[in-house]
N, C-alpha and C positions, 0 to 999 in steps of 0.2 A: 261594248259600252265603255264609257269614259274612266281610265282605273281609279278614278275618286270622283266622288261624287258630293258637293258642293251645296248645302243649304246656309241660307245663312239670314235667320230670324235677326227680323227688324223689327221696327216701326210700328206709330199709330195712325189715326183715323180724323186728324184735329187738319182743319184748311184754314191756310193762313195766305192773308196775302202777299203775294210776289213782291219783293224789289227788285227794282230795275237793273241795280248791280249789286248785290249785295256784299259785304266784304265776310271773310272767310266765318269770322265770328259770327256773324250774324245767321251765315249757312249754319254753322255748327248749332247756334242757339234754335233755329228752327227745328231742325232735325231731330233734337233734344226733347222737344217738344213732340211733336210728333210723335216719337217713338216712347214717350207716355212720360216723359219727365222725372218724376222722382219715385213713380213705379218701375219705369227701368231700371233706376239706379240701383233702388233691390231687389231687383230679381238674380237669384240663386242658381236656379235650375232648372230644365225641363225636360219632357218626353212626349215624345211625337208619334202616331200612329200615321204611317205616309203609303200611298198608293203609287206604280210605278211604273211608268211605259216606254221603253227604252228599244229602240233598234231589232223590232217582231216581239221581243219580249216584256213581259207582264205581270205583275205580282207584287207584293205588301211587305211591308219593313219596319224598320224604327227608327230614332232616333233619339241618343241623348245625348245632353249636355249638362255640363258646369261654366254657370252665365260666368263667374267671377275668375276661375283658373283658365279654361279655352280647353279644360282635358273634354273628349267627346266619344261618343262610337255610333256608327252608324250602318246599318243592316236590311239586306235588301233578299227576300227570297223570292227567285225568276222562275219556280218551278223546275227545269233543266238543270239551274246554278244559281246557290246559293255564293252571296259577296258580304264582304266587311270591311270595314275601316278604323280607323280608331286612335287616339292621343292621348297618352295619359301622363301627358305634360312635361315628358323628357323626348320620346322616342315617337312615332307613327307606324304605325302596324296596317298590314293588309291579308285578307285571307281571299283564297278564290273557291269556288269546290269546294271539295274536301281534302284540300292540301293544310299544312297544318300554319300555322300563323305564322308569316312573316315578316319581321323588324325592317323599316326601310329605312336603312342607313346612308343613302347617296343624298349629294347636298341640295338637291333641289327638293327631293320629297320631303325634306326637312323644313326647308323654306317654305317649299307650301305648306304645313302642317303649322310652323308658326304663323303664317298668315289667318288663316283658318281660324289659329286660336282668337287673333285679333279681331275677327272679323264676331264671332260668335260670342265675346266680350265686351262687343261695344267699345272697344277703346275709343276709336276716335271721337267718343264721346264721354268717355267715365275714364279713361288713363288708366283702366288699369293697368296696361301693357304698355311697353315703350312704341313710339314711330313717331314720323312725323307727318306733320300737314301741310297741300298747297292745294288754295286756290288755282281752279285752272279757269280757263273761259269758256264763258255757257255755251251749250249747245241751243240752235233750235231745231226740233224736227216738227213738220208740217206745222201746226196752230201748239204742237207743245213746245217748251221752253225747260231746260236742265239745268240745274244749278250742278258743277261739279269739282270733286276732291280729289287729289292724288293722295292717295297712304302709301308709304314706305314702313312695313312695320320692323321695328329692330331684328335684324335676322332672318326674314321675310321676302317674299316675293313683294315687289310694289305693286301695286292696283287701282283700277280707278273707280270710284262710288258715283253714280248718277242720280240725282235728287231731282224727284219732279217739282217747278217754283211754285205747282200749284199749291200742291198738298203738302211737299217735303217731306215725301214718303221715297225711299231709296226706288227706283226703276231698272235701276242693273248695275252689276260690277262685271266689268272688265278687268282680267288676270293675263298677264303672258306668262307660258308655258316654256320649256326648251322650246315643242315643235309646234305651238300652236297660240292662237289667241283665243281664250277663253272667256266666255260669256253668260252671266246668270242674268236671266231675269224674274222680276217677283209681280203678281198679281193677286186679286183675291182677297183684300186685308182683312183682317179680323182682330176685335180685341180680344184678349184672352189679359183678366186679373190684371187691366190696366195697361197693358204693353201689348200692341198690336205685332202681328204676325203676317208674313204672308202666306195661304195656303195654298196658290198654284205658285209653281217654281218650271223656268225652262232652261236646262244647260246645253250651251252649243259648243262646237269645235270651228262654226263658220258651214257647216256643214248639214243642213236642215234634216239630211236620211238619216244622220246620227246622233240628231237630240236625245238627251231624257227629260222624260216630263214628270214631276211628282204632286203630288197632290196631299195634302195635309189633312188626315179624315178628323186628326182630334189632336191636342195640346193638353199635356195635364203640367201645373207650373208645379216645383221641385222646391223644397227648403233642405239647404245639405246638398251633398253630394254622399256614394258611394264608390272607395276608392275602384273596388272591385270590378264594377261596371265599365271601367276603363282600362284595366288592367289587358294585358296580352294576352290572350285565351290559350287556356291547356292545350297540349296537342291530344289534336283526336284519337279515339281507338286505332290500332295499327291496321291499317288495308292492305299490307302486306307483309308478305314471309318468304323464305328459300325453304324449299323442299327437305324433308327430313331432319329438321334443326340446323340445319349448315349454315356455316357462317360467313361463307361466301360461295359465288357459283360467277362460272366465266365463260363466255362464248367469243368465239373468233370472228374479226370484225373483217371488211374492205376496205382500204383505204384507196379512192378512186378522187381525179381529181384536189385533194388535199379533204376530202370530205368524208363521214366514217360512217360507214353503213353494217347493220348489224341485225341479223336475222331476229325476228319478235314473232308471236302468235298472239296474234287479236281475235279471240271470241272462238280460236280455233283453225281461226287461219293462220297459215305460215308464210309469211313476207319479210323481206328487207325491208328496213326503214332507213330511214336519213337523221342518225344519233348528234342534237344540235344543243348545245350546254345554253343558249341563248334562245331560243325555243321554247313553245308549249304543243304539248301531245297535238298532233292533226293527221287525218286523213281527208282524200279526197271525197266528195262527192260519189264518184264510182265505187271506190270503196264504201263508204256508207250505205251506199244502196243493195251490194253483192251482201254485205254482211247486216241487212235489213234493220238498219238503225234507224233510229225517229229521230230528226234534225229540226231544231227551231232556232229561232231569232234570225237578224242579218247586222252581224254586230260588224263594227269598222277593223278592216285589217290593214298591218300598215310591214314595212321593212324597211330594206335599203336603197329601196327606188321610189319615186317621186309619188308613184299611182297609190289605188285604197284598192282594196275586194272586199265583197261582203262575205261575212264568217257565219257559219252556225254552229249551234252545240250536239251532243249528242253525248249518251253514256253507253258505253263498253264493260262488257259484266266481268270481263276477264283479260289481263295483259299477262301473255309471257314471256321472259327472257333469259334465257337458259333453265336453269333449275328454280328461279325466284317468279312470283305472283303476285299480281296487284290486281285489285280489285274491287270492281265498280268505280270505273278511272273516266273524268270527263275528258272528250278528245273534243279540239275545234274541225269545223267541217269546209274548207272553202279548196279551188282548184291548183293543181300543182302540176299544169301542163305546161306553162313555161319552163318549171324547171328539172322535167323531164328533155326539155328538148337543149337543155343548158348540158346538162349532167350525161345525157347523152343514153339512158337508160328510162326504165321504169321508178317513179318515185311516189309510190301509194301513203306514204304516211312521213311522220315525223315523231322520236318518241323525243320530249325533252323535260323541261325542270322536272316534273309531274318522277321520273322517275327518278332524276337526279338527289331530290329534295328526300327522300326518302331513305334511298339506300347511299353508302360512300360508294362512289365510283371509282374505279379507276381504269386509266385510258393509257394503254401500252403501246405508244406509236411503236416502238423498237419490234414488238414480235404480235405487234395487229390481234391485239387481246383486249375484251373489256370482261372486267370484272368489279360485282356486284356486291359488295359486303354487309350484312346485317350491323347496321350504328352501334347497337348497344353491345357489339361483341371486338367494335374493332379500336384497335390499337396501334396507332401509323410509330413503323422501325425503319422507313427507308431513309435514303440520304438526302432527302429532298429537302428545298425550303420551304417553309409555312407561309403562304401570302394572304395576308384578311383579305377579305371580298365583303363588298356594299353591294345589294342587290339595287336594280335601279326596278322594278317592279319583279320578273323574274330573272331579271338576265345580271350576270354575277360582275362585279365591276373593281378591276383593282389600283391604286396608286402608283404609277411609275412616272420616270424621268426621259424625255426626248430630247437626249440633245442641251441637256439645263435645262428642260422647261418641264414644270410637273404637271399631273394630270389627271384624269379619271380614263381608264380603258379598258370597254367590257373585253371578257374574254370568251370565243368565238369558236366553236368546234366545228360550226354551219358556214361558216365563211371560207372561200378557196382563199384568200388572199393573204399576204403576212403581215400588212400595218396597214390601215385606213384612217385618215386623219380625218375628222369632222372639219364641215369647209367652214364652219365661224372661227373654229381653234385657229386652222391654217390660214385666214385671213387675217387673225389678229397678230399672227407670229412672223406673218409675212414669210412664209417658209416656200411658196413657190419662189422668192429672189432669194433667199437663203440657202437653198438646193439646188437652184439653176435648172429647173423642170423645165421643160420644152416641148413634151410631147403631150396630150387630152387623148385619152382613149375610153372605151367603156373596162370596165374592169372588174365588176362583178354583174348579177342579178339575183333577186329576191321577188320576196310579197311585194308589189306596186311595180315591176319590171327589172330594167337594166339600169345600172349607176355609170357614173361617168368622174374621174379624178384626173387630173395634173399629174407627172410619173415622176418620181424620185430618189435616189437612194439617201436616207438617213445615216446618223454616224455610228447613235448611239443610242438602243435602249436600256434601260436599267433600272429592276423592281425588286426590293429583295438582298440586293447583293450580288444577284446575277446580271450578268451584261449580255445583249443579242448582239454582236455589233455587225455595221453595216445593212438594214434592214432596205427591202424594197419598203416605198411609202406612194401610198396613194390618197393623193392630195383630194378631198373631195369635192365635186363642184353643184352638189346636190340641194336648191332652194327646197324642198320638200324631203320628207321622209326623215327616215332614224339619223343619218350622216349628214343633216340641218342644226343638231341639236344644237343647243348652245350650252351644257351642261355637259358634253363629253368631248372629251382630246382625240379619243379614236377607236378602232376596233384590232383587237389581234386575233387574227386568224391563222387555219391553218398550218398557213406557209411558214408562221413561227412555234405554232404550237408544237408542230411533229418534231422538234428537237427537244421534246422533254417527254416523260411520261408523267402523266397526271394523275393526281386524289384527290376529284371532286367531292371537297365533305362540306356540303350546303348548312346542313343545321349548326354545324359547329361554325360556319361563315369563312371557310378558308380552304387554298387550293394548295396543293402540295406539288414544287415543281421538280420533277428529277430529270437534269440535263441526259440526253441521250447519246450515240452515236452520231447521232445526226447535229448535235448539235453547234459544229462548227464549220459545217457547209453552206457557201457561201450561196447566200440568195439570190435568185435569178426572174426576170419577166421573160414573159412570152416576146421571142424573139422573130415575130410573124409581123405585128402590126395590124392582126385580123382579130374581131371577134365571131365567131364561127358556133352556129346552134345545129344540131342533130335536125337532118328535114329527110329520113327514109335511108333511100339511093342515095342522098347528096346529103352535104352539108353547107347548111344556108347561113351568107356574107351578111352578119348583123350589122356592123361595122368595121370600120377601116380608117386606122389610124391617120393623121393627116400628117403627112413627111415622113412616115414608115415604108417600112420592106414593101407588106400589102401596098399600097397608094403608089410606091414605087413601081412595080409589075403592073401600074394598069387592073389591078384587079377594084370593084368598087360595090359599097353595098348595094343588096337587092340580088346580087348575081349568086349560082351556086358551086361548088367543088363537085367536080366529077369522079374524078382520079388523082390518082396522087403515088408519083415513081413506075404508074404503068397498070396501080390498083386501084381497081374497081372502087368507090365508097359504099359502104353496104352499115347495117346495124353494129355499132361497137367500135366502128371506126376513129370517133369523136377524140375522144380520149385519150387513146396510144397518139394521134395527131397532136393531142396540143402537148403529151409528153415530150415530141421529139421538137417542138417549138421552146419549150423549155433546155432539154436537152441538148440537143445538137449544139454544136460552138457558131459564133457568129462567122459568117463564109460559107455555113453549107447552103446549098441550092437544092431545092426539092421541085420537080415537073409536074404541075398541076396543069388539069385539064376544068376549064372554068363555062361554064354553059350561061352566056347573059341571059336577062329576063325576057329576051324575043325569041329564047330559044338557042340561039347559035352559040358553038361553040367554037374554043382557041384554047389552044397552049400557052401557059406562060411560066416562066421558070421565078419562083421565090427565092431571095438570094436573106439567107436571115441574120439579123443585125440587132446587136444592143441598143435599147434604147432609156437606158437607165447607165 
């Protein structure tokens, strides 16, 4: 479902007639009207009884507001998963589950939350709030006719308010998102104490499987506010502990791939998971079903590639991870067979913020150790530096420097790569002519498929005090998904994370970076030209660089790897391959045996080459 969820009480029940053009005032003076005159004006406060149908899921909530300030909270129980929202008029809060409340500090969930407030204040009608106004030109759809507004509110996302000429009762606002263009629409009007309300509401993403629909059972109008009601909610009773009082407990991780895998027991089972700082708890579907979990909804799932999947929820009575326990932990439920076949292994689950958020973490690339420390006992003594972190919903996001230019960039334990540049960032910095990129390859995969970036070497990153320098960058050329955003510079992954060792301390909002051994080796791309997925016996040609090694050899996608120096490809082989594509220096030649899609097969020799 949508991470925020948007009502935004208007209007009366008064039909006025249409002018032909009317000039902005005139819109605003109708509007005015409409929405009850000098009964709106004071109206103070409300609470909302609301009904909720959302993406398989179903269930009742509330809502209140402070008509005058924009402070609000909003609350929605899905049976599965309960959510929150909330403003209380500095900061924007989110809760999922039973994770404990989260301050959204990144600059756009700010933006929207002062929008929000404008919108649920009536400024562009009553000022309370700074923005501006512009007539824009009417719409018509079929025999209706739109009178409409542009709001820019001070500090805010812009929007546009659609007024029907009939009635001058709002019809819908349109909001752009980083990745999406958002849409409310309102039906159903009711007065309530002189100011009309709408009591069906439908929010889209454009995407009609993933609406919410809410429904308004009852209004009761407010005199006052309490501060309280808006306030950031306590954290919950603790749902978790390490065994025996101990104050930290540590298990030996994989690092495969640039990606950290980490033995966990769910419900009793013992499986490796796929450990992602940028993540929320999931399993498969086949997992779901061996460990006989009840799955509902089919909420929208999104990543690093263009596509959706649909998600369900489920609860797990018990999570463990070394000597530490959590308990009664919701996990999402959608498939992870692509990137089984990326990873080249089994990849039944994902554990991420859900545990992060709880315990301090820390992530020892140097000696492949994660360790779990109970909050209220720890007390960071290493040499590391302290980096704030803005969650952009759960994924941890910090300010660094590219090169001069600054930026917002999550950071990525689930990503193989070392820098990902969002392709609005890199289109506005023009950094494919600034880096003299020349090659397009795919370069990762995620939730929605495979990405695709521009290939780069960067000069310079710098966060902190610490410098990467010379980073691989991948330029992203992604209209869809997480790497569309227009609110992020880029992603750090892997590929630069493993030269530090990490203290992910979520509650406290900051990541602790300790430069490693690793961390003055110089970063390298895959020196192939191929992208290559785990298909059994073989390993299947996903793509193939255009002016690369691969494209050079004749090799193209669709076709598979048979052999490689005279050996078989078999289960596990994935891996150690693309390590020696990294590895190996530019010049070596490797003898593959390549079987095209008619079947036939040919020799042909890989000769491997930089292409950064």
């Amino acid at each position: 479902m949508p991470s925020r969820f948007a009502f935004f009480a208007a209007t009366c029940l008064c039909a006025l007639p249409a002018l032909a053009e009317p000039s902005l005032t005139e819109v605003l003076a109708r509007a005015r009207a409409a929405l009850g005159g000098d009964a709106l004006a004071a109206l103070e406060g409300s609470r909302a009884k609301l009904r909720f149908e959302t993406q398989g899921l179903s269930g009742s909530g509330e809502r209140i507001e402070d008509h005058r300030s924009g402070r609000f909270v909003e609350r929605a129980d899905l049976g599965v998963i309960r959510v929150a929202e909330g403003f209380d008029g500095t900061a924007p809060w989110s809760i999922e589950g039973n994770n404990p409340a989260r301050v959204e500090r990144g600059a756009d969930a700010i933006a929207a939350a002062l929008s929000d407030a404008y919108r649920r204040t009536f400024s562009h009608l009553t000022r309370r709030r700074a923005g501006e106004l512009q007539a824009l030109d009417e719409r018509v759809e079929g025999e209706r006719r739109f009178a409409l507004v542009r709001v820019a509110p001070a500090g805010g996302r812009a929007f546009e308010r659609w007024l029907d000429a009939n009635t001058w009762l709002p019809d819908r606002v349109i909001e752009q998102s980083p990745t999406d263009t958002l849409t409310t629409t309102f039906g159903d009007w009711r007065r309530v104490g002189g100011v009309a309300f709408p009591f069906a509401l439908r929010e889209s993403n454009g995407d009609a499987k993933y609406d919410t629909r809410i429904a308004v059972e009852s209004i009761e109008l407010r005199a006052g506010a309490d501060a309280a009601d808006f306030a950031v909610p306590a954290p919950p009773p603790r749902d978790f502990a390490i065994a025996n009082g101990a104050a930290s407990t540590g298990v030996a991780f994989e690092l495969s791939n640039h990606h950290i895998f980490v033995p966990v027991k769910l419900a009793g089972r013992e499986l490796t998971l796929l450990c992602d700082t940028g993540g929320l708890n999931i399993v498969t579907p086949a997992l779901a079903r061996e460990l006989g979990l009840t799955v509902t909804g089919e909420l929208e799932g999104r990543g690093g590639g263009e596509g959706k999947v649909d998600v369900g929820v489920a609860q797990i009575a018990r999570v463990e991870i070394g000597d530490a326990t959590l308990e009664n932990q919701t996990f999402y439920v959608f498939p992870l067979d692509s990137l089984e076949a990326v990873e080249g292994r089994a990849a039944p689950g994902i554990v991420g913020y859900e545990v992060f958020r709880r315990f301090v973490t820390r992530v020892d690339y140097d000696d492949q150790r994660l360790t779990l420390h109970d909050p209220a006992r720890f007390n960071y003594q290493g040499p590391g530096v302290a980096v704030p972190i803005a969650f952009d919903d759960h994924t941890p996001r910090i300010e660094a420097e590219l090169d001069g230019i600054r930026g917002w960039f999550d950071v990525d334990t689930g990503s193989r790569s070392s820098l990902t540049l969002a392709a609005p960032f890199a289109k506005q910095h023009d950094l494919a002519s600034k880096y003299h990129a020349r090659f397009t390859a795919t370069t990762g995969w995620g939730v929605g498929g495979p990405s695709r970036s521009q290939l780069a070497r960067a000069r310079s990153l710098r966060f902190a005090g610490v410098e990467v320098r010379e980073p691989v960058a991948h330029l992203s050329t992604q209209a869809a998904g997480s790497f569309a955003a227009t609110d992020l510079a880029g992603n750090i992954g892997g590929g630069i994370l493993k030269r530090f060792d990490l203290v992910l301390d979520y509650a406290n909002e900051r990541i602790f970076f300790e430069p490693n051994r690793n961390f003055d080796a110089r970063d390298v791309f895959d020196r192939s030209g191929l992208w290559l997925n785990d298909a059994g016996q073989a390993l299947l040609v996903i793509d193939v660089t255009a002016g690369g090694p691969g494209e050079r050899a004749g090799i193209r996608a669709g076709e598979r790897v048979r052999s490689v120096d005279g050996a078989n490809i078999a289960p596990g082989s994935l891996i150690p391959l693309r390590e020696r594509f990294l590895r190996d220096p530019p010049g070596t030649k490797l003898e593959l045996e390549i079987e095209a899609e008619n079947g036939e097969r040919r020799a042909v020799t890989l000769t491997l080459a930089d292409l950064v």
